[in-house]
C-alpha positions in Angstrom: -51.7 -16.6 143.6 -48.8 -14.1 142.8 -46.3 -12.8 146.4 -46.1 -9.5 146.1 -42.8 -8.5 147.9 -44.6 -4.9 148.9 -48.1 -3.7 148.4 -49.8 -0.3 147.5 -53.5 0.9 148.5 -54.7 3.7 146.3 -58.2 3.0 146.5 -60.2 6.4 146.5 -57.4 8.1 144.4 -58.1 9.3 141.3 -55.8 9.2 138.1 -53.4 10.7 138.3 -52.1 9.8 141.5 -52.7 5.5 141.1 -50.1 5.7 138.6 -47.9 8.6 140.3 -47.8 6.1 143.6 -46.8 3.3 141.3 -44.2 5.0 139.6 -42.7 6.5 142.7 -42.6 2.5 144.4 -41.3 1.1 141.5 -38.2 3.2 141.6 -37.3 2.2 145.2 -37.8 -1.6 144.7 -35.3 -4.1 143.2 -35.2 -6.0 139.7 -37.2 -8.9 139.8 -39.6 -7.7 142.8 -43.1 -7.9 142.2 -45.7 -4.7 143.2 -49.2 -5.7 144.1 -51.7 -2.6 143.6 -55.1 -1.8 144.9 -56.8 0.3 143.2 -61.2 1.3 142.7 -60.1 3.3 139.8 -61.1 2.2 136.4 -58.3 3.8 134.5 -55.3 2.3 135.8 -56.3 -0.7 133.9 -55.7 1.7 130.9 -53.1 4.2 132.4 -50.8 1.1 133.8 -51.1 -0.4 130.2 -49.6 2.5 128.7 -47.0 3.2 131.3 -46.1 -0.6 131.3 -45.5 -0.3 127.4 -42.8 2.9 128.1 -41.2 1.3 131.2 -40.3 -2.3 130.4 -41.9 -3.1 133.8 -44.1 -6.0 133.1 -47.9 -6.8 134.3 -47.8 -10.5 135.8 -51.8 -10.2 136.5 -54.3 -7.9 136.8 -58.1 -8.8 137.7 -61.2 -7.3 139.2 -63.3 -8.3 142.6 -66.2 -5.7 142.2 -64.8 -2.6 142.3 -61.9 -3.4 143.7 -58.4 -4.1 141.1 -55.6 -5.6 141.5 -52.5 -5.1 139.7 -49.4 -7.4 139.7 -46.2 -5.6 138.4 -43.1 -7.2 138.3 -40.2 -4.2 138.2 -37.5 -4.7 135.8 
């Protein structure tokens, strides 16, 4: 299992605002520090893709329990 040094819950948020929240952490934390998201919204796994491509950022893990996702991002 991956430590995540700090944790977002944007379950019941709708795109855009999973990826807005996660752009707005990623800018306070350090190099190196990982982001764990929790999301119930189907297109972060496609909207975190894209902006993961752009940002250098890198996805350590991402998998599904039910609904619920979990995203791993390690900032650069």
């Amino acid at each position: 299992m991956i430590k995540a040094d700090q944790v977002i819950d944007v379950r019941g948020q709708m795109c855009p605002r999973p990826l807005l929240m996660t752009k707005q952490t990623l800018k306070t934390m350090q190099s190196g520090k990982v982001l764990q998201i929790i999301s119930d919204d189907e297109t972060t796994k496609l909207t975190f893709h894209s902006y993961l491509e752009r940002s250098g950022d890198e996805l350590l893990d991402m998998h599904q329990d039910g609904l619920v996702i979990h995203h791993y991002i390690m900032k650069k």
